[in-house]
C-alpha positions, 0 to 999 in steps of 0.5 A: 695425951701429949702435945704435938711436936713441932720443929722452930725455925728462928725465922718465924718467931712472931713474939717473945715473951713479954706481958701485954696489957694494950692493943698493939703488934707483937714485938720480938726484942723489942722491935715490930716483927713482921715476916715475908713469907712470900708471893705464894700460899703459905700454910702454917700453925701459929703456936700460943704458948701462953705463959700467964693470963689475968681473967678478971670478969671482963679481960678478953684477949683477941690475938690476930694473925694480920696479913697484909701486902705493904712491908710496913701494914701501912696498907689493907690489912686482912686478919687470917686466923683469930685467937680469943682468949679471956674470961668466959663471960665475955668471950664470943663462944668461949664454953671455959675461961682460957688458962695457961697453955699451948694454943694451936692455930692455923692458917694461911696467907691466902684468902678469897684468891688474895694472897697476903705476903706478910704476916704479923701477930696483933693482940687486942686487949679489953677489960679493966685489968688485961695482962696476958704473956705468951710466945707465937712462933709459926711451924710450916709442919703440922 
């Protein structure tokens, strides 16, 4: 079995390549990405390709696709869709201990009738040693 195709629109690159060892919003060139994608439902599968990752007995991964109605996420914040990543032990449900790869997730902008316009990608970490490195683009097509 091979990994599905997906079309990248350079728009949609959430985060680049980068190690994250603390909480905080993904960065594209250094620099907060946030992205409209606009008043309307929007549907899309946030691809993880998760380049490298220290699972030490108690590092663990969440990384949060955000959703939020102020351009800056100064305002309500509503986490659309989670990815757990981490060592087994310490994951809410994890039957394996997460590896490198492509992690694919869906999601949409609208929850309970709300849509949330912008979107962001927000990692948080936990453990002694937390490393993971990864790449999230958005693909409309799945």
């Amino acid at each position: 079995m091979g990994q599905r195709i997906y079309n990248q629109d350079l728009e949609l690159i959430f985060k680049d390549a980068g190690a994250v060892t603390a909480d905080g919003a993904a960065t594209v060139g250094g620099s907060a990405k946030i992205i409209k994608t606009g008043a309307g439902r929007f549907e899309a599968v946030m691809l993880i390709d998760v380049s490298a990752i220290t699972v030490g007995a108690d590092n663990a991964y969440n990384i949060v696709i955000q959703g939020s109605n102020t351009a800056d996420f100064s305002g309500a914040k509503q986490n659309l869709a989670v990815l757990d990543l981490g060592n087994t032990a310490v994951r809410a449900g994890g039957a394996i201990t997460s590896t490198i790869g492509r992690y694919e997730v869906p999601f949409t902008t609208e929850v309970n009738d709300v849509v949330y316009d912008y979107v962001r990608v927000f990692t948080d970490v936990t453990g002694t040693t937390p490393s993971v490195n990864f790449k999230a683009w958005a693909s409309t097509k799945y």
